[in-house]
LOTOR-544614 format. One record per residue (C-alpha): residue in one letter; residue number from 1; y negated, z negated, x negated. Coordinates in Angstrom, 3 decimals. Layout:
% LOTOR-544614
+------+------+----------+----------+----------+
: resn : resi :       c2 :       c3 :       c1 :
+------+------+----------+----------+----------+
:    A :  NUM :        Y :        Z :        X :
...
+------+------+----------+----------+----------+
***
This chain:
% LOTOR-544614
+------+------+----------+----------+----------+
: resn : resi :       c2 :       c3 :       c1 :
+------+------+----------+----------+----------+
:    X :    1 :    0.000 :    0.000 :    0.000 :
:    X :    2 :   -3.208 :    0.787 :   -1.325 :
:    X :    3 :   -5.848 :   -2.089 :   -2.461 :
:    X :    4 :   -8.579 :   -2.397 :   -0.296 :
:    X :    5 :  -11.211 :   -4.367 :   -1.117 :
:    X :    6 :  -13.161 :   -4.199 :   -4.552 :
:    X :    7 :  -12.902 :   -7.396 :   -6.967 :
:    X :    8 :  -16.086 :   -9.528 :   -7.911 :
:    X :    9 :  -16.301 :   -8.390 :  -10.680 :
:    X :   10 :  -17.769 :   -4.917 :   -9.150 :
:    X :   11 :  -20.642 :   -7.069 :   -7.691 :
:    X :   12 :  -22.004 :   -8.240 :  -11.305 :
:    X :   13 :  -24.333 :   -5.754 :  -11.829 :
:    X :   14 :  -26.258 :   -7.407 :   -8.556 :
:    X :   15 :  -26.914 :  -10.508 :  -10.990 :
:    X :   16 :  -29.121 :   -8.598 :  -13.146 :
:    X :   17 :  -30.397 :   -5.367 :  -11.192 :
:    X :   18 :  -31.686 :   -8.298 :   -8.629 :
:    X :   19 :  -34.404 :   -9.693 :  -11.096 :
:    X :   20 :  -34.914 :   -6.559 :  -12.866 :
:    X :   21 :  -35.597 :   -4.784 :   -9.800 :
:    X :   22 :  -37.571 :   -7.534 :   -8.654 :
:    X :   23 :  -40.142 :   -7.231 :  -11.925 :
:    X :   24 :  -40.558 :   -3.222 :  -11.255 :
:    X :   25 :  -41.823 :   -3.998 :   -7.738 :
:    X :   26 :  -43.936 :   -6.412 :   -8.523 :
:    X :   27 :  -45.528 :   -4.403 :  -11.587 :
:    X :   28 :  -45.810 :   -1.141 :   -9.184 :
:    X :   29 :  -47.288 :   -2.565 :   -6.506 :
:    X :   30 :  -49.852 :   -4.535 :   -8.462 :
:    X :   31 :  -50.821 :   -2.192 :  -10.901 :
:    X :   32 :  -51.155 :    0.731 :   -8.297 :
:    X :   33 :  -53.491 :   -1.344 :   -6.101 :
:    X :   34 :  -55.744 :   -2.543 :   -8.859 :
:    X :   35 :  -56.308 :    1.299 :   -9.749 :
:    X :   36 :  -57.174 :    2.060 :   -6.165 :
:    X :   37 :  -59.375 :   -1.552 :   -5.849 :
:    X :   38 :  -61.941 :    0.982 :   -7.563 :
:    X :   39 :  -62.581 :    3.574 :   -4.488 :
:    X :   40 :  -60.972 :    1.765 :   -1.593 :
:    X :   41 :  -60.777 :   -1.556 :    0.418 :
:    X :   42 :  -58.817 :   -4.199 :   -0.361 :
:    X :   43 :  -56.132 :   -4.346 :    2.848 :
:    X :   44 :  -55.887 :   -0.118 :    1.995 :
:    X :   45 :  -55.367 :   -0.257 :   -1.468 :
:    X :   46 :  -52.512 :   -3.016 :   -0.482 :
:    X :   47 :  -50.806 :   -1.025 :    1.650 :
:    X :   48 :  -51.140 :    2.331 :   -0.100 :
:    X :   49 :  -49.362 :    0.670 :   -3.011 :
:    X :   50 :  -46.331 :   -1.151 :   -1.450 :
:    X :   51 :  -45.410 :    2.802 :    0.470 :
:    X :   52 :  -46.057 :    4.152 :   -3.138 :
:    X :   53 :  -43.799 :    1.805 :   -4.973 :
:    X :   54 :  -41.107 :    2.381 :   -1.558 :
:    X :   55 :  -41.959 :    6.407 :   -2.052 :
:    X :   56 :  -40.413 :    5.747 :   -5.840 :
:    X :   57 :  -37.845 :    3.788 :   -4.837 :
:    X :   58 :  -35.808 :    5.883 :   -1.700 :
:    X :   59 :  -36.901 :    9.090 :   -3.986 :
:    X :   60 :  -34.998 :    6.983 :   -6.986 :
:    X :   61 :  -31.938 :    6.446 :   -4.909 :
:    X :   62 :  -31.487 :    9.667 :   -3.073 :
:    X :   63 :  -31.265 :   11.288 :   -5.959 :
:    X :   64 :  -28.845 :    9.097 :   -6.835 :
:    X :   65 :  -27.205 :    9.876 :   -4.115 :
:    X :   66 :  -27.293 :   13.172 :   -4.006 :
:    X :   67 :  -25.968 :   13.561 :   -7.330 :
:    X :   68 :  -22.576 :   11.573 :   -6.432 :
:    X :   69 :  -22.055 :   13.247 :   -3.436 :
:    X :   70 :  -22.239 :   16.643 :   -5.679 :
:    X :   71 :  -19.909 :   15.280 :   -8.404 :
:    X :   72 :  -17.792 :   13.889 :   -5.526 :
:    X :   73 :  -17.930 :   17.180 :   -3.920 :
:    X :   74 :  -17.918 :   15.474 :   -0.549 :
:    X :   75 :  -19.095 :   17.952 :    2.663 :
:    X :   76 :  -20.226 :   16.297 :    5.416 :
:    X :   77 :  -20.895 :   19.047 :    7.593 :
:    X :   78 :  -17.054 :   19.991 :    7.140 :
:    X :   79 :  -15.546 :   17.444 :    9.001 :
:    X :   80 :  -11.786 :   18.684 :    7.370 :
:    X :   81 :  -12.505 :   19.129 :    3.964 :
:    X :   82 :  -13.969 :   15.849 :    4.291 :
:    X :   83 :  -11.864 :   13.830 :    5.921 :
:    X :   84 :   -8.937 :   15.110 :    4.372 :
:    X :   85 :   -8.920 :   12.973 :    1.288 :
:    X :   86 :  -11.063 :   10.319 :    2.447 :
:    X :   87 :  -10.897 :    7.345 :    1.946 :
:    X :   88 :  -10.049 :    7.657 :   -2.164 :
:    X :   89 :   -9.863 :    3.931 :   -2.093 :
:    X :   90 :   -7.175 :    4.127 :   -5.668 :
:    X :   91 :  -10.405 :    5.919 :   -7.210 :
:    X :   92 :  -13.082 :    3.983 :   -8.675 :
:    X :   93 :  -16.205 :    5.090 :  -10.532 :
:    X :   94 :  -18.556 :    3.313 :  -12.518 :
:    X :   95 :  -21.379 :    5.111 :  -10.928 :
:    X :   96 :  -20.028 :    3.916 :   -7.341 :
:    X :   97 :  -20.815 :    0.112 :   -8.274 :
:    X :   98 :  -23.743 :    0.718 :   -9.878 :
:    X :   99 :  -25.461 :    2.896 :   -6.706 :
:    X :  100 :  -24.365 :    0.103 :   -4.484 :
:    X :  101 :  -24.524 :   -2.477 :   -6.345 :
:    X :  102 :  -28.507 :   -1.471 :   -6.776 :
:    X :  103 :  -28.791 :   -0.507 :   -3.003 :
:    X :  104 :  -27.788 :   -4.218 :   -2.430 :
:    X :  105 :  -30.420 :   -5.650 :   -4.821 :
:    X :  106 :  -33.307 :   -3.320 :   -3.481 :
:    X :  107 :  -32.353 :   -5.152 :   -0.109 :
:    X :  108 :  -32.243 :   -8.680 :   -1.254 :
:    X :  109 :  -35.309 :   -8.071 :   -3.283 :
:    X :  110 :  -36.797 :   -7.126 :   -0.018 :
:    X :  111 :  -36.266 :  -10.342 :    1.434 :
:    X :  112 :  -37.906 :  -12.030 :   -1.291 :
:    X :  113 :  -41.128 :   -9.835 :   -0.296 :
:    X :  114 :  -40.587 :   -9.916 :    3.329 :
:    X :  115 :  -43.793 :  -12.548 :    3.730 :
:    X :  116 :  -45.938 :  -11.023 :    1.046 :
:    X :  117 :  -45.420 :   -7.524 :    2.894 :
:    X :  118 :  -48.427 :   -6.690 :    4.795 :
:    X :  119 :  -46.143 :   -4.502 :    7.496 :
:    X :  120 :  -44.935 :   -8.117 :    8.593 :
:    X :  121 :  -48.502 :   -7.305 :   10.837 :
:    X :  122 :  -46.668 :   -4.068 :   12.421 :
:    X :  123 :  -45.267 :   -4.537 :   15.921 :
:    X :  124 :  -41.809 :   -2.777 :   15.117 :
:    X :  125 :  -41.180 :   -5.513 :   12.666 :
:    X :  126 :  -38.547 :   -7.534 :   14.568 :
:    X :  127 :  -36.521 :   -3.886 :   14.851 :
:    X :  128 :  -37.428 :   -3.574 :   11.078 :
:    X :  129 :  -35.758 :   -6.666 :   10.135 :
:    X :  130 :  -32.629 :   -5.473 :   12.498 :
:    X :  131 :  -32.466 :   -1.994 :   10.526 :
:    X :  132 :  -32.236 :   -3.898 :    7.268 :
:    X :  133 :  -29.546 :   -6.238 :    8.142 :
:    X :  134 :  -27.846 :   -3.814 :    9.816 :
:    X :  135 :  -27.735 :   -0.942 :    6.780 :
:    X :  136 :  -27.105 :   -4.069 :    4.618 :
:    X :  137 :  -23.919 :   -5.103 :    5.833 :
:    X :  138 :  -22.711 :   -1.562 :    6.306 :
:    X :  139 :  -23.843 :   -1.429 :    2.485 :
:    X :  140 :  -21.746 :   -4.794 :    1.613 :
:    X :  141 :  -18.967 :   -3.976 :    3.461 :
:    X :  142 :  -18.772 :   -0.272 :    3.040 :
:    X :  143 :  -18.987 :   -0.788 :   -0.690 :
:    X :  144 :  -15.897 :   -4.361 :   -0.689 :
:    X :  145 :  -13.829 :   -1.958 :    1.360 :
:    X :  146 :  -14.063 :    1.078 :   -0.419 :
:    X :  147 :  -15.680 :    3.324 :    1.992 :
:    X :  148 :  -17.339 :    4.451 :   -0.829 :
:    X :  149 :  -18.073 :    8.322 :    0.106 :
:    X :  150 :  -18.677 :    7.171 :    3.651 :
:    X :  151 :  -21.174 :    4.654 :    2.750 :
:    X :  152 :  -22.887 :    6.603 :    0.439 :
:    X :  153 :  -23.544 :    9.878 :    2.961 :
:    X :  154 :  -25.448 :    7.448 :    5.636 :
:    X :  155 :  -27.317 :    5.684 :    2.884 :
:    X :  156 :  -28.354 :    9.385 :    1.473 :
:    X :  157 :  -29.657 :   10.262 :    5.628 :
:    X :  158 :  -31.540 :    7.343 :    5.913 :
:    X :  159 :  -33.144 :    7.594 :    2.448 :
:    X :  160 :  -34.273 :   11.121 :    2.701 :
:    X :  161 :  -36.286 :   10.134 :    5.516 :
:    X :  162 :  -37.811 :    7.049 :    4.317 :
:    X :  163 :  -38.828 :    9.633 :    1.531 :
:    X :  164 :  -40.600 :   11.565 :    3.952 :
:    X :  165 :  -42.197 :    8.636 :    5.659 :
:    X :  166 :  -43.387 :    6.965 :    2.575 :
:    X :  167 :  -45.266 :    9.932 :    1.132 :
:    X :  168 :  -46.748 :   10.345 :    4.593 :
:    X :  169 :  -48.091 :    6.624 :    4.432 :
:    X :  170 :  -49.510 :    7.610 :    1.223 :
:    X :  171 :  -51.225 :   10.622 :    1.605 :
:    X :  172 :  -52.633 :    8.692 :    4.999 :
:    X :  173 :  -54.028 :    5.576 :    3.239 :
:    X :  174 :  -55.788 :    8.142 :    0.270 :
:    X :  175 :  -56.501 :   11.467 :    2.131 :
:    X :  176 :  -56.427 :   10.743 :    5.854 :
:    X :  177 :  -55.954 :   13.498 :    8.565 :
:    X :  178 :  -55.114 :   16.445 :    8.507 :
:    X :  179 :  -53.270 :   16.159 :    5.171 :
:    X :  180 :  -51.541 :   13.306 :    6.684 :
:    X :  181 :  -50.998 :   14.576 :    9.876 :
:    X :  182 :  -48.760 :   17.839 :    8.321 :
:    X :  183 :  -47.022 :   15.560 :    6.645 :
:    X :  184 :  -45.887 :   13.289 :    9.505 :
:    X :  185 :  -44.656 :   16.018 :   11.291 :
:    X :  186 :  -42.590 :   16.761 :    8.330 :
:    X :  187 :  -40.507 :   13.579 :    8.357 :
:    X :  188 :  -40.517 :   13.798 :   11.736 :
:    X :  189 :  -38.882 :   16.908 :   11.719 :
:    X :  190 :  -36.597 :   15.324 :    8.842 :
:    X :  191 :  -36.179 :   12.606 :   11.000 :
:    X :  192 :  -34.802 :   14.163 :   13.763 :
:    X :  193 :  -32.293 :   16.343 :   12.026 :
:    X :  194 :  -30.779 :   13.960 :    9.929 :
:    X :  195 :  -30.518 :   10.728 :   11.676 :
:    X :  196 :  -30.511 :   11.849 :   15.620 :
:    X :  197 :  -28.224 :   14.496 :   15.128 :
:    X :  198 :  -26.288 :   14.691 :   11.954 :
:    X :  199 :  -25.429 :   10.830 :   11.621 :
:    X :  200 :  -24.136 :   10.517 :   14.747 :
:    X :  201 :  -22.179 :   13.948 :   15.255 :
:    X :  202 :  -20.886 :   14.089 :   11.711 :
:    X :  203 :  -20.410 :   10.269 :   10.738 :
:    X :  204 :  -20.260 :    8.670 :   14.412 :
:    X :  205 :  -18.152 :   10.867 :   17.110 :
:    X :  206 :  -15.454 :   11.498 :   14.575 :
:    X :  207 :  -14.415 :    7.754 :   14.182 :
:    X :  208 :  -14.910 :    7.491 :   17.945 :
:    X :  209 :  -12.995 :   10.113 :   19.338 :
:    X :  210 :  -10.549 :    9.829 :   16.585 :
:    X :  211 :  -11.085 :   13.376 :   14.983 :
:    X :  212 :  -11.034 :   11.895 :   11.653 :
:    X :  213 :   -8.087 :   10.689 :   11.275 :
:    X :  214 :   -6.338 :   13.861 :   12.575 :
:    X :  215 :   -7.579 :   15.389 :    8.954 :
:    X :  216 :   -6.332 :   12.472 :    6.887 :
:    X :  217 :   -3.075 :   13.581 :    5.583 :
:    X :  218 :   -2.346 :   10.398 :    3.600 :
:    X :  219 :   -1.184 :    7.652 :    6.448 :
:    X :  220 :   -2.014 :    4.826 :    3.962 :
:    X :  221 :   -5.574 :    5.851 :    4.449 :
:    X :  222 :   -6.262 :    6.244 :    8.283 :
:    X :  223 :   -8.533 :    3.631 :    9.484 :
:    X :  224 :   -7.066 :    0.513 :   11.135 :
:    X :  225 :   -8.634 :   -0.391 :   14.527 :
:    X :  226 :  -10.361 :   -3.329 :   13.218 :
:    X :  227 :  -12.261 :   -0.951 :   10.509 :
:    X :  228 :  -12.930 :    1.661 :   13.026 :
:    X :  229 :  -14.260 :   -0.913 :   15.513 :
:    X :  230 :  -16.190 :   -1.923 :   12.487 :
:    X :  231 :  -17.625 :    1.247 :   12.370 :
:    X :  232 :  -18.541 :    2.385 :   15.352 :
:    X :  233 :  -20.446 :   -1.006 :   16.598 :
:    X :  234 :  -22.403 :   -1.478 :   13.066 :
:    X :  235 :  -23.139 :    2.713 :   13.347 :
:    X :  236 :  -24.207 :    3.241 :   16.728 :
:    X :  237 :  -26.573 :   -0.042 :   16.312 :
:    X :  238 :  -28.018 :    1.632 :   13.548 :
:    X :  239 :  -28.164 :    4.892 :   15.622 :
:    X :  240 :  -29.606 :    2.883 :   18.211 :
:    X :  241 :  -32.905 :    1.972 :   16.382 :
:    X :  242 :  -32.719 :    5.324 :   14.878 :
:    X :  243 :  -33.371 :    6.351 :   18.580 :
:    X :  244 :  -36.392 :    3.689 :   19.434 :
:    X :  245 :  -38.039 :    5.160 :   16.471 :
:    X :  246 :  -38.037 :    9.006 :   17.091 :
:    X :  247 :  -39.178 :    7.812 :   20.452 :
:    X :  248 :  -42.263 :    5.954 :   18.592 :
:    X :  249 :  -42.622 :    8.952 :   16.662 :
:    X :  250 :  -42.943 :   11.402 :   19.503 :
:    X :  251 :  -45.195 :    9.023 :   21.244 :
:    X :  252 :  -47.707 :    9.129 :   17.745 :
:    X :  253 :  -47.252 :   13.024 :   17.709 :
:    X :  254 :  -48.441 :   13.389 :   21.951 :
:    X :  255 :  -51.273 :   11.157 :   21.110 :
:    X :  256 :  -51.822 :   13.113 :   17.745 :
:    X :  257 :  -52.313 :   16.828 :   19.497 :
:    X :  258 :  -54.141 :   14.522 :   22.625 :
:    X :  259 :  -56.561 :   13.216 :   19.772 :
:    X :  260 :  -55.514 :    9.350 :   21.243 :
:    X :  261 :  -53.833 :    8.388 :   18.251 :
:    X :  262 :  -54.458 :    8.128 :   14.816 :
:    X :  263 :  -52.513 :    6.739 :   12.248 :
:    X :  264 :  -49.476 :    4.423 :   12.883 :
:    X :  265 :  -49.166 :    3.561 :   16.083 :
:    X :  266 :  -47.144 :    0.040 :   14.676 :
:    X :  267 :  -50.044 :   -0.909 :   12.445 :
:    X :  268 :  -52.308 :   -2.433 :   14.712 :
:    X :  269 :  -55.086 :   -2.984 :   12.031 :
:    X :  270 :  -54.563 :    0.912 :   11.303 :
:    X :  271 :  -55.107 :    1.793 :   14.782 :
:    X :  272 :  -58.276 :   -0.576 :   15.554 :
:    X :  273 :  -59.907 :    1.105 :   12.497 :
:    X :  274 :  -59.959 :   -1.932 :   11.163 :
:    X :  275 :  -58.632 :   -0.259 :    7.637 :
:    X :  276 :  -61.981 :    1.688 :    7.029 :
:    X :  277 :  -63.568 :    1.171 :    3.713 :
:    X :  278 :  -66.647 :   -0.657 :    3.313 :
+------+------+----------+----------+----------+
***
């Protein structure tokens, strides 16, 4: 029978990526807003450097990402070729623990931000807080189970769009509208196709309705019930917020083209113009 989980010892590199990690945000963020202290307001400058320091951060791990899933070879949008060898819980690669092992740490390290954050102000930030624990413990367990190509194609949807988002905050705090406005559609658009429709159709319906397993050849690997149970509550929750968000997003885009909106619609300082430079 194949080993499932992972030993400790894969979750050592947390012990030092943690702190390390931990240093580079706090550098980033500080740094950036002292250089923007010099043309704009104090609460802007703030916020433009926490989404610049996030904009480096999803960009750093999508690429990481992106360049397992093309050593892996893994192709999502061929359910067959790849369910067929999935999971390869007897493989192991070094680069496996150390993508997870520093998604993990980016999500503790937010926690040890979470009050000095200045979107703790945004209305969405109870769902926020949901979405985090959420992709964290489909992280954790993903990872100790060995899900490890699973895990890493819904962590490589979400960040792609956080990518997208980030550089829109950005380009909002510095340049304003229109710049920001193109943009927003943009990850919008992103948004849309990768997490409404390509999570859920590609990495959702086949646990559900059982197509996966059809393609697994291997019977040691199918998915028990409790994993697939796993799955598809810890998923569709995440597909769930995914949902109340694109709704939030089209709301901002009808009150963009209406001219009733501008900015994020969440920020309530943003929206009262109460970020405007002195």
């Amino acid at each position: 029978m194949v080993q499932l989980p992972v030993s400790p010892i894969h979750f050592a590199p947390i012990i030092y990526l943690t702190p390390i990690i931990f240093l580079i945000r706090l550098s980033i963020v500080n740094m950036t807003k002292s250089l923007l202290l010099n043309r704009y307001s104090l609460k802007r400058s703030q916020k433009a450097a926490e989404s610049f320091y996030y904009l480096i951060q999803y960009t750093v791990l999508f690429l990481f990402s992106k360049h397992l899933i093309n050593k892996t070879g893994i192709a999502p949008f061929s359910l067959e070729n790849f369910f067929q060898f999935y999971p390869q819980r007897l493989h192991f690669d070094s680069l496996y623990s150390l993508f997870f092992s520093t998604e993990i740490s980016v999500y503790l390290v937010s926690l040890l931000f979470l009050k000095l954050e200045t979107r703790t102000e945004n209305t969405d930030f109870k769902e926020m807080i949901l979405h985090h624990f959420i992709t964290f413990s489909l992280i954790f367990t993903g990872y100790s189970r060995r899900h490890f190509e699973y895990s890493l194609l819904v962590a490589n949807l979400h960040d792609v769009t956080d990518l997208f988002l980030e550089s829109s905050k950005v380009l909002n705090y510095l340049l304003g509208e229109p710049v920001s406005v193109i943009s927003f559609v943009m990850f919008a658009v992103a948004f849309f196709i990768t997490r409404i429709i390509i999570f859920p159709c590609y990495l959702i319906l086949p646990i559900v309705n059982g197509v996966g397993s059809t393609y697994m050849h291997n019977d040691e690997i199918q998915f028990s019930f409790m994993e697939r149970l796993w799955f598809v509550v810890i998923l569709s929750s995440l597909w769930a917020i995914d949902c109340y968000w694109m709704s939030q997003i089209v709301r901002m885009i009808r009150g963009m083209v209406r001219l009733e909106i501008h900015g994020d619609i969440r920020d309530r300082e943003e929206c009262s113009g109460a970020l405007k430079d002195d």
